[in-house]
C-alpha positions in Angstrom: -9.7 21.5 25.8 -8.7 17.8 26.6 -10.7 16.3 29.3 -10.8 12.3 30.4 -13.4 10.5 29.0 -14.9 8.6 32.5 -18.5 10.3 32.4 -20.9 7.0 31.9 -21.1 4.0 33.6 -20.9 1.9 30.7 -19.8 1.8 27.1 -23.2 3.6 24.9 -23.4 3.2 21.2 -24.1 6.3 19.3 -27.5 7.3 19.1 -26.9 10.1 16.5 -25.5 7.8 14.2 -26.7 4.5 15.0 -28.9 4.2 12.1 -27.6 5.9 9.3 -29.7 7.6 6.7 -30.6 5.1 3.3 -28.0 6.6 0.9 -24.4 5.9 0.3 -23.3 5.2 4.2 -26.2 2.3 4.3 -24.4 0.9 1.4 -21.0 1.1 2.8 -22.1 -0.2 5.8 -24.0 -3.1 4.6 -20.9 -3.5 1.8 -18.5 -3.9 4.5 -20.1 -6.6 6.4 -20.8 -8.6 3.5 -18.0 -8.6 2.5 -16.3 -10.0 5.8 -18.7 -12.2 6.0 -18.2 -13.8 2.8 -14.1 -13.6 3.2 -14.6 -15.2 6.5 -17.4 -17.9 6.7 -16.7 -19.5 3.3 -13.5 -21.0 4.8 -14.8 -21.7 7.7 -17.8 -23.2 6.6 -15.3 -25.6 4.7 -13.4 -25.9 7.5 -16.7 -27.0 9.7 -16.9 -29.1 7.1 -14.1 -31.2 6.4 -13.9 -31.8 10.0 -16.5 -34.5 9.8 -15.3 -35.8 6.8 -12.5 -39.1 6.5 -11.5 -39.2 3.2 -10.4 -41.9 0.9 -7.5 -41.4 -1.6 -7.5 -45.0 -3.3 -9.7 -44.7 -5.9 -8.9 -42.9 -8.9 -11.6 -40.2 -7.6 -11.4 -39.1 -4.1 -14.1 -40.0 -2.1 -15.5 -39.1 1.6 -17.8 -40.5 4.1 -19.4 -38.0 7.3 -18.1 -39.5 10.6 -17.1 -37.9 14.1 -14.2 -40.4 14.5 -12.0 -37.1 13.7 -13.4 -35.5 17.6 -12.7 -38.8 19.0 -9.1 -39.2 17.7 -8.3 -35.5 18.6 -9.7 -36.2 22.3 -8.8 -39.5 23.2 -5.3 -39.1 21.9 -2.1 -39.0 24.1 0.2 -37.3 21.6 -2.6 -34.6 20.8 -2.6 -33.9 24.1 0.7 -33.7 24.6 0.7 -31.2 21.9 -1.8 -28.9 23.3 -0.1 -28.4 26.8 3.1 -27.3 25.1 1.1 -25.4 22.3 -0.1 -23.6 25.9 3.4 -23.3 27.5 4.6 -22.0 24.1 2.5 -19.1 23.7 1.9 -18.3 27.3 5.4 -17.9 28.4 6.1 -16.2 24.9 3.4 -13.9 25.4 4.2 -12.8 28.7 7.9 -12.2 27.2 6.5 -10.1 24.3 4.1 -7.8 26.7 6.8 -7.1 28.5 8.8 -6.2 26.2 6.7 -4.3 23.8 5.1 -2.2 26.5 8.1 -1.5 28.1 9.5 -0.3 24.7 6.5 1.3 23.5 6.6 3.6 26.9 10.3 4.4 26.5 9.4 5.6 23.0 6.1 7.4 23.2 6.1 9.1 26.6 9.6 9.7 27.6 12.6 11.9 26.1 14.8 8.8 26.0 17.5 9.5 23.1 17.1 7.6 19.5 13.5 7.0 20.1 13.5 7.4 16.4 16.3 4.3 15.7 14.0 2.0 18.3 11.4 2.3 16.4 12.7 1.4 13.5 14.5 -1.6 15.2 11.6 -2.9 16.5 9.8 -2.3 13.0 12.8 -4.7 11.2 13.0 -7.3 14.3 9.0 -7.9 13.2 9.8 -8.0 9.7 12.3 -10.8 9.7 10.6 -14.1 9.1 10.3 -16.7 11.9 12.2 -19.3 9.8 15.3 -16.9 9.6 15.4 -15.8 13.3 15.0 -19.6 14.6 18.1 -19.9 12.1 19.8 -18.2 13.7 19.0 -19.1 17.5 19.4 -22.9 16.7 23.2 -21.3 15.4 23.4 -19.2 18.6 21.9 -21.5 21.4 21.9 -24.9 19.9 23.0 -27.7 23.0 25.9 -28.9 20.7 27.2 -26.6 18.4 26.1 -23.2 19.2 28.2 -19.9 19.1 27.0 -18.8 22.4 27.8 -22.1 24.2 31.2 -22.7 22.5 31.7 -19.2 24.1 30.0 -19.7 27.8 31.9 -23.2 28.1 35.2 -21.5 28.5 33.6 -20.1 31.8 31.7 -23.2 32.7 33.2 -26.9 33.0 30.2 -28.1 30.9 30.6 -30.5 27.5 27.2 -29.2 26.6 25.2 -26.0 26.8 24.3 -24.9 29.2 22.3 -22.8 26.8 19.5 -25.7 25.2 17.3 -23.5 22.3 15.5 -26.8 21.2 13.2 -26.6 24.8 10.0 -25.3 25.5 12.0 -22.2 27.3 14.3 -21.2 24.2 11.6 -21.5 22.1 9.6 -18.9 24.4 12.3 -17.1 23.9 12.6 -16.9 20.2 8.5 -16.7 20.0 8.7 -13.5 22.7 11.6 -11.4 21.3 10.3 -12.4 17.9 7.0 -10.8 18.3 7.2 -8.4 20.9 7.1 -5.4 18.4 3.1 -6.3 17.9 2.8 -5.4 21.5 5.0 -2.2 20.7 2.8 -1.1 17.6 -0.7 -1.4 19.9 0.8 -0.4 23.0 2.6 2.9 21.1 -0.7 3.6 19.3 -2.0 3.9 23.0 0.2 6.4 24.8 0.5 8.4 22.0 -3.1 9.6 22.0 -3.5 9.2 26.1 -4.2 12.4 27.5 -0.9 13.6 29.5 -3.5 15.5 31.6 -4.2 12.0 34.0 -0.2 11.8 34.4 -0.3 15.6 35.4 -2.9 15.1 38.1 -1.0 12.1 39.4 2.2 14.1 39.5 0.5 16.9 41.6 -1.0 14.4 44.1 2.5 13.7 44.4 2.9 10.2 43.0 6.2 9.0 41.5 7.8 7.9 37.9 6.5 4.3 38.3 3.0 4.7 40.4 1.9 6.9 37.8 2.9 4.0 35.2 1.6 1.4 37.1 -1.8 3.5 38.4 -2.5 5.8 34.9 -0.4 4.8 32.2 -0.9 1.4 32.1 -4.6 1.6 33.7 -6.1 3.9 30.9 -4.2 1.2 28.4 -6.0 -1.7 29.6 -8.1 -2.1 26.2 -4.8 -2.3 24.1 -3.1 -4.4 26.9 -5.9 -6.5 26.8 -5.8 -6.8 23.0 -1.9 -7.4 23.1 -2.6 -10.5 25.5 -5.1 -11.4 23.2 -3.7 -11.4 19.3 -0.1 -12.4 20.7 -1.3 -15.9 22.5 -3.4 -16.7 20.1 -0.4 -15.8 17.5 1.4 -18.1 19.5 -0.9 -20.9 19.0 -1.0 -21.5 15.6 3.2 -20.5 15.2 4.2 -22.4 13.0 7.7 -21.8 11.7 9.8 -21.6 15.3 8.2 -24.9 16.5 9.2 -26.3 13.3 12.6 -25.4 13.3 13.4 -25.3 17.0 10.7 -27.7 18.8 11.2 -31.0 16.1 14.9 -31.3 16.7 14.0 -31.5 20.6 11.2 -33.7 20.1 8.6 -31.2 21.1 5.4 -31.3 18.6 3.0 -28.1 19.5 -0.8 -27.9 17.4 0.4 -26.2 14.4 3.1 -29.3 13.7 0.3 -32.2 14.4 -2.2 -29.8 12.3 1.0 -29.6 9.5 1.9 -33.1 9.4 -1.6 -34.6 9.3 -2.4 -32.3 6.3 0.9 -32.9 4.3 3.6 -35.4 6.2 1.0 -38.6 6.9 -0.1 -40.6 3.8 -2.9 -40.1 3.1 -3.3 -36.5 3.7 -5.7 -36.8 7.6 -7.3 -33.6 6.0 -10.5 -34.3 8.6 -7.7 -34.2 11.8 -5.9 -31.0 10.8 -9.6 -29.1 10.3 -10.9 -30.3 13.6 -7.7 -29.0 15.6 -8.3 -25.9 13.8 -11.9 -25.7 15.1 -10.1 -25.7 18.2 -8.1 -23.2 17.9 -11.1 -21.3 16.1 -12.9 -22.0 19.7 -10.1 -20.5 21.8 -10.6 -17.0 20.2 -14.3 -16.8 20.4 -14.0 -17.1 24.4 -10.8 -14.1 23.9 -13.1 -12.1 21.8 -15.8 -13.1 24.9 -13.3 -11.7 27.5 -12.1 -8.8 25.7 -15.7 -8.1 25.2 -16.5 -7.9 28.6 -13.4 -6.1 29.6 -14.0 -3.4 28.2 -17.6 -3.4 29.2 -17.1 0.2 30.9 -15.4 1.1 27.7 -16.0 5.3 28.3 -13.4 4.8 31.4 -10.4 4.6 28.8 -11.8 7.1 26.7 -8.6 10.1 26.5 -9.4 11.9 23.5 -12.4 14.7 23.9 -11.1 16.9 21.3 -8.3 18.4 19.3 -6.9 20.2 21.8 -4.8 17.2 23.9 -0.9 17.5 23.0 0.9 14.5 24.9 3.9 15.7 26.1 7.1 13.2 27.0 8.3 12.4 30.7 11.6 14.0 31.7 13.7 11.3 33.2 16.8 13.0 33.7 20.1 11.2 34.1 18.2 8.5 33.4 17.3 9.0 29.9 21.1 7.8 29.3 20.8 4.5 30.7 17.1 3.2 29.5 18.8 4.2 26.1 21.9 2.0 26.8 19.7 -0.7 27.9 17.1 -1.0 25.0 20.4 -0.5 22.8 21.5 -4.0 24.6 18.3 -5.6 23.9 18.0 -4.5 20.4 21.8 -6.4 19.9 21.1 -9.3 21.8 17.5 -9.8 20.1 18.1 -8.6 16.7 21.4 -7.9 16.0 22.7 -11.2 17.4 20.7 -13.4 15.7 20.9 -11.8 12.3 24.8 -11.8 12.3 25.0 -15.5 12.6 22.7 -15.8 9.9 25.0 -13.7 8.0 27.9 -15.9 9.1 26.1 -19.1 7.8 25.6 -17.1 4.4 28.7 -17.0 3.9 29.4 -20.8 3.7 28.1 -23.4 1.2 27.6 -25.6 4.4 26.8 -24.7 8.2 29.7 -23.9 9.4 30.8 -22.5 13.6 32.5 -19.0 14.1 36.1 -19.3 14.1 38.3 -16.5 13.2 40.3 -19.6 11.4 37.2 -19.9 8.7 37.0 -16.1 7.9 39.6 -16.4 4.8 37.5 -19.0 3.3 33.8 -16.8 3.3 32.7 -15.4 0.1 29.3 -14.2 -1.6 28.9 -17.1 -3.5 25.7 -17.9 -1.6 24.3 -14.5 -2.6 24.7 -15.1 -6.3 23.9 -18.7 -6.0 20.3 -17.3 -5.1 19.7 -14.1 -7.0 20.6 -16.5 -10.1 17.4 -17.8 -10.4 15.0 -15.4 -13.2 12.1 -16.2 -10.5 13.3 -13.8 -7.5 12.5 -10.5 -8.9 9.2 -11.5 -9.7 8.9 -13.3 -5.9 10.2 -10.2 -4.3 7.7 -8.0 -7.0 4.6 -10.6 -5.8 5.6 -10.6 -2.4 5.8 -6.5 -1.8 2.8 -5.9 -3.6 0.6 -8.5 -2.0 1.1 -7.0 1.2 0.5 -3.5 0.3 -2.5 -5.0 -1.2 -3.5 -7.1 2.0 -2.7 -4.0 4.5 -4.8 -1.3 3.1 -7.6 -3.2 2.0 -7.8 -4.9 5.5 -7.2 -1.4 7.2 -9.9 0.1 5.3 -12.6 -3.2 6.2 -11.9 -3.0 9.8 -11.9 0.6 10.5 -15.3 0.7 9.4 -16.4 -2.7 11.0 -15.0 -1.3 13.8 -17.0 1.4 14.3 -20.2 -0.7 13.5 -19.2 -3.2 16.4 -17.9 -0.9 18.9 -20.4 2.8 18.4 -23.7 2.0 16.3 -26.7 -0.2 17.4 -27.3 -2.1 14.0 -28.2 -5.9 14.7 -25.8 -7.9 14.6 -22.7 -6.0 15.3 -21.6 -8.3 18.0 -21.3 -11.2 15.6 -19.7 -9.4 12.9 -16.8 -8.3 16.1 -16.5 -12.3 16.8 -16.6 -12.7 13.2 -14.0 -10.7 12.0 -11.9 -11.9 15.0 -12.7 -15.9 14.6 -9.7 -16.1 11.8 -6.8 -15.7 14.2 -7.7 -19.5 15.9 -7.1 -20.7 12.2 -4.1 -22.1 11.9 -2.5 -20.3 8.5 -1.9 -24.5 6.9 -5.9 -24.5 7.4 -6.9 -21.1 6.2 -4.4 -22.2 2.5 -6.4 -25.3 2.5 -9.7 -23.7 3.0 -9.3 -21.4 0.7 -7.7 -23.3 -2.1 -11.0 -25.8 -1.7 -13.2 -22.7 -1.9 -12.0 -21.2 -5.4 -11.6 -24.7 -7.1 -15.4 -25.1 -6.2 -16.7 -21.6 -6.9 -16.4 -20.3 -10.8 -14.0 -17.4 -9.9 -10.6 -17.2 -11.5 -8.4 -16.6 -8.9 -6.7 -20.0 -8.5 -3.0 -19.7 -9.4 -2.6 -16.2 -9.3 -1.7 -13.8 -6.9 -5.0 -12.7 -6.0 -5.9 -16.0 -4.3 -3.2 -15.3 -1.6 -4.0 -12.0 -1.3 -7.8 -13.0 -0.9 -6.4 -15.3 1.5 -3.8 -12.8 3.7 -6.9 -10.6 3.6 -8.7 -13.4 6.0 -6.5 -13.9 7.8 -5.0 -10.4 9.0 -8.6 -9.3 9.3 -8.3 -10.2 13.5 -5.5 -7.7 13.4 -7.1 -4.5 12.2 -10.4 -5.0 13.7 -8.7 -5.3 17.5 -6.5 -2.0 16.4 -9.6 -0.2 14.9 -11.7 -1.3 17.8 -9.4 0.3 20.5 -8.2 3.4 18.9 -12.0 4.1 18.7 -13.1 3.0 22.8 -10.5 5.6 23.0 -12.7 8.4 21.5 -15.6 9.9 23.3 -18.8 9.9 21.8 -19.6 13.2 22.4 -17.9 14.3 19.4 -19.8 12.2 16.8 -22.9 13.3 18.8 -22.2 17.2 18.1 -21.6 16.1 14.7 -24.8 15.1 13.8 -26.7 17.6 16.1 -25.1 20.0 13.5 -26.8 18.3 10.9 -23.6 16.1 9.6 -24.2 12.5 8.4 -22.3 8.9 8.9 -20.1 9.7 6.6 -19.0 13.1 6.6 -18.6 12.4 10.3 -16.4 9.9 9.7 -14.3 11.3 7.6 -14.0 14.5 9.1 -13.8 13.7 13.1 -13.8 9.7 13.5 -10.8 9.0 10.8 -8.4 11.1 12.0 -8.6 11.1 15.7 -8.2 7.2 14.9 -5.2 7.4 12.2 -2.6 6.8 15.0 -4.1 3.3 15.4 -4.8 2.2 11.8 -1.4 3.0 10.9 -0.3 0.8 13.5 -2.4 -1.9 12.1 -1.1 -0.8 8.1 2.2 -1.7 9.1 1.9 -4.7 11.6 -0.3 -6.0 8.6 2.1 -5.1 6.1 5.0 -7.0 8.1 2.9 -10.2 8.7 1.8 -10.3 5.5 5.4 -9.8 3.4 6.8 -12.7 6.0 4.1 -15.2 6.3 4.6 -18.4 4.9 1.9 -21.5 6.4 -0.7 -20.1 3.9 1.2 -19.0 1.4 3.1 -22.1 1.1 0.0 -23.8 -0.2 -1.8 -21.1 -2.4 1.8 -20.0 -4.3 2.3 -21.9 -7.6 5.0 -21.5 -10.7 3.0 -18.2 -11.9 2.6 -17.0 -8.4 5.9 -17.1 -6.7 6.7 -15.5 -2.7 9.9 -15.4 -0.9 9.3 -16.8 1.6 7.5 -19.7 -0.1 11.4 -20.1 -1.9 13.2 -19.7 1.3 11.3 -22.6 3.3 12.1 -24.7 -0.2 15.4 -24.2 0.5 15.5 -24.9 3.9 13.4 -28.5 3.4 15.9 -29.1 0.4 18.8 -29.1 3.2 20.3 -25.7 1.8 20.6 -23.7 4.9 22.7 -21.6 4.1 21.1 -20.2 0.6 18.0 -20.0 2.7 20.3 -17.9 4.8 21.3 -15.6 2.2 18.1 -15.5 0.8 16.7 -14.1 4.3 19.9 -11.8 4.4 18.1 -10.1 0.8 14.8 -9.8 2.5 16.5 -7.6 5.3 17.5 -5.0 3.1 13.9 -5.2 1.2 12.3 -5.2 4.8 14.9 -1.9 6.1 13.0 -0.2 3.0 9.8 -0.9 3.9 10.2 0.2 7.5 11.7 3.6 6.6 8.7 4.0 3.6 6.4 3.4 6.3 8.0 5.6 9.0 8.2 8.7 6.2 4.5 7.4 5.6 3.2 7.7 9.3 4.8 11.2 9.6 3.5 12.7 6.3 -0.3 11.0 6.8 -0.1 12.8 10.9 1.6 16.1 9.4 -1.3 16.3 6.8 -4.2 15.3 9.8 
């Protein structure tokens, strides 16, 4: 029978299995944290590095000297600091936005009997699919100050020359950032109610308390580990964005971290390789204090712990009349956030040159643009790359951090705490680092990856890391530790405890993190963009080329193919998550 997990002051590890017998789990266990440590300090140690290093490009070999001019440059300069405060507006505003959002839709979905739950999620799946560079696209076609389709239309209401809508501000590029990545608040939030115990929601009902305190006092109280998670992997996300500043914040004159750390590395000449790795150390510093505060959040970890046993079967909220018009609602923000957007990317591909909606132009659209870019012999094989790469990044970074997890968060091995902060340090790397970091590393070291695809899978591994470890990590503070302690009393060990209690009670959340993995990986382009090479091709490697080249609209119809590969990978893993939780 379910029962709520509040029984102990604080958080315990598990004595049972705290040590694990020498044999094959020592192995695994000591395999596993090798091998994040490896993945993650050998860039970082680079990183460290570099960042008291000023190079010099005029000789024919390049040369260095050790100097801490790079610290006082970052500290003492205006325009870095400029940076950093609208890095900080950026991803606070657009982080508050996506919470929202993604909680709000994750409850509609998981504990209500809302119509087309099904269709949301799979709308929220595709929205985190398309790539940052498309959905600025087609926001800048949307919003822009001077030619935007929404403007054009709000001006025959408002005596305005301009706007009023303005999407190259801090405030429309919240906007893009939050509705953009909302549906990684949705994945950890859903994971969440899923498995929450509808027995605390019960007991509030009887005591009488309504739709919204129960939200507000259970729902969302019990949740406060993946909250706190959300809050934590979407700012930082925000900080080291990289493809909506780009597009929306240059234009407006509005430079965030990630475009100083970008055009230091690649835009000045020489290369300021020692600037870019020091603002990375920066960002790397921001999410060793979030890995601090989660950490002692969830301190009293046992007091969100809803899963006792098998025997729990969350059962969704009856709203009524209402069910009809929270539907209608999300339907509205699903056009407005997705559909919107993606249509006038459609319109631009439909045009050899940016053209505005007009019923006039219709006549003159044709696919042209489509077979302009699926001429090239390359795209199968960057679509190939691209799709297997991520399956390749997802499970192996899944399979890492659910067992790193459990090391960090139940057993008492030395060291666990570091390997937590370690395995979460990567998400304060900017992506145009990590490519740089890890290019450097396999020139030096006598492994043959360079070139190939494996060195951007080696590098996506890195850097998604963060990712599963926070979803491992509270899918587990979520499971009591009473059942791993009956386990071994019985005589079980690590492993077959693992496999038969731990794993599946904790499937819910390591799919979440398969597919939030598998999205960010298939769309990422900052790393990628330096690791890719004629043998070694992505897509979205050949749709920023095309964008740079001043061919928006092929990189529009190149994004336009990626929808219909990203629709079949949302599906595959929707049939996916229902076949794995049919099976457990």
């Amino acid at each position: 029978m379910a029962t709520t997990g509040a029984l102990a002051p604080r958080a315990r590890p598990f004595v049972g299995l705290a040590r694990p017998r020498f044999g094959i789990e020592t192995f695994i266990l000591a395999g596993v944290a090798v091998v994040v440590g490896y993945l993650v300090l050998s860039p970082l140690a680079l990183l460290v590095v570099t960042s008291f290093r000023r190079y010099d490009f005029t000789g024919q070999a390049i040369g260095y000297a050790f100097t801490l001019d790079n610290y006082r440059e970052v500290f003492l300069s205006g325009e870095l600091a400029a940076a950093a405060w609208s890095s900080a507006l950026y991803a606070g505003g657009g982080t508050l936005l996506a919470v929202a959002f993604g909680t709000a839709l994750a409850w509609v979905v998981e504990r209500t009997n809302a119509p087309f739950r099904t269709s949301f999620t799979l709308l929220a799946a595709a929205t985190y699919f398309v790539p940052g560079v498309l959905m600025a696209l087609g926001w800048n076609a949307l919003a822009n100050v001077r030619i935007g389709t929404l403007n054009r239309l709000l001006q025959s209401f408002v005596p305005v020359t301009q706007g009023p809508l303005d999407i190259n501000t801090i405030a429309g590029m919240t906007w893009v950032f939050g509705t953009h990545l909302y549906p990684i608040v949705f994945l950890i939030m859903g994971a969440a109610f899923r498995t929450m115990d509808p027995a605390l929601e019960e007991a509030a009902a009887l005591s009488g308390a309504g739709i919204w305190a129960r939200l507000r006092t259970v729902t969302l109280a019990v949740s406060r580990p993946a909250i706190l998670s959300a809050l934590l992997i979407v700012f930082v996300r925000g900080l080291e964005s990289f493809d909506v500043p780009l597009i929306l914040g240059l234009p407006g004159k509005i430079n965030v971290l990630t475009t100083e750390v970008y055009s230091t590395a690649t835009l000045h000449r020489p290369p300021e390789l020692g600037i870019s790795a020091t603002l990375g150390l920066i960002l790397l510093a921001v999410s060793i204090a979030g890995v601090y505060v989660y950490r002692s959040a969830t301190a009293r970890a046992l007091a969100f712990a809803t899963i006792t046993g098998k025997g729990y079967r969350p059962q969704p909220l009856q709203l009524g009349r209402a069910r009809h018009v929270i539907a209608l609602v999300c339907g509205v923000f699903f056009f407005v956030t997705l559909a919107l957007p993606l249509l006038s990317v459609f319109w631009l591909s439909l045009f050899p040159f940016v053209r505005q909606f007009s019923l006039d132009a219709i006549p003159r659209a044709s696919f042209a643009q489509y077979a302009y870019v699926l001429s090239y012999s390359a795209m199968v094989e960057a679509f190939r790359n691209s799709i297997i790469n991520s399956v390749l990044v997802a499970t192996v970074v899944v399979l890492l951090t659910s067992i790193a997890a459990w090391i960090a968060v139940r057993s008492r091995v030395p060291g666990r705490a570091a390997l937590d902060t370690l395995a979460f340090a990567p998400i304060g790397v900017p992506g145009t680092i990590m490519g740089v970091s890890v290019l450097l590393v396999y020139l030096t070291l006598p492994i043959p990856v360079y070139g190939t695809l494996f060195i951007v899978t080696i590098a996506h591994i890195t850097l998604f890391l963060p990712y599963g470890m926070r979803l491992a990590s509270d899918a587990l503070l979520r499971i009591h530790p009473q059942l791993e302690e009956v386990s071994a009393l019985s005589g079980a060990g690590w492993l077959r405890t693992y496999r038969a209690i731990v794993l599946p009670l904790i499937l819910p959340g390591l799919l979440a993190a398969w597919v939030t993995i598998l999205a960010a990986s298939f769309r990422e382009l900052s790393t990628s963009i330096f690791l890719a090479s004629p043998q070694a091709r992505f897509v979205s490697v050949i749709m920023y080329t095309a964008y740079t080249d001043g061919n928006t609209t092929a990189a529009a119809a190149l994004g336009m193919v990626m929808m219909l590969v990203v629709f079949v990978l949302a599906v595959l893993a929707r049939i996916f998550s229902r076949l794995v939780r049919v099976a457990a």
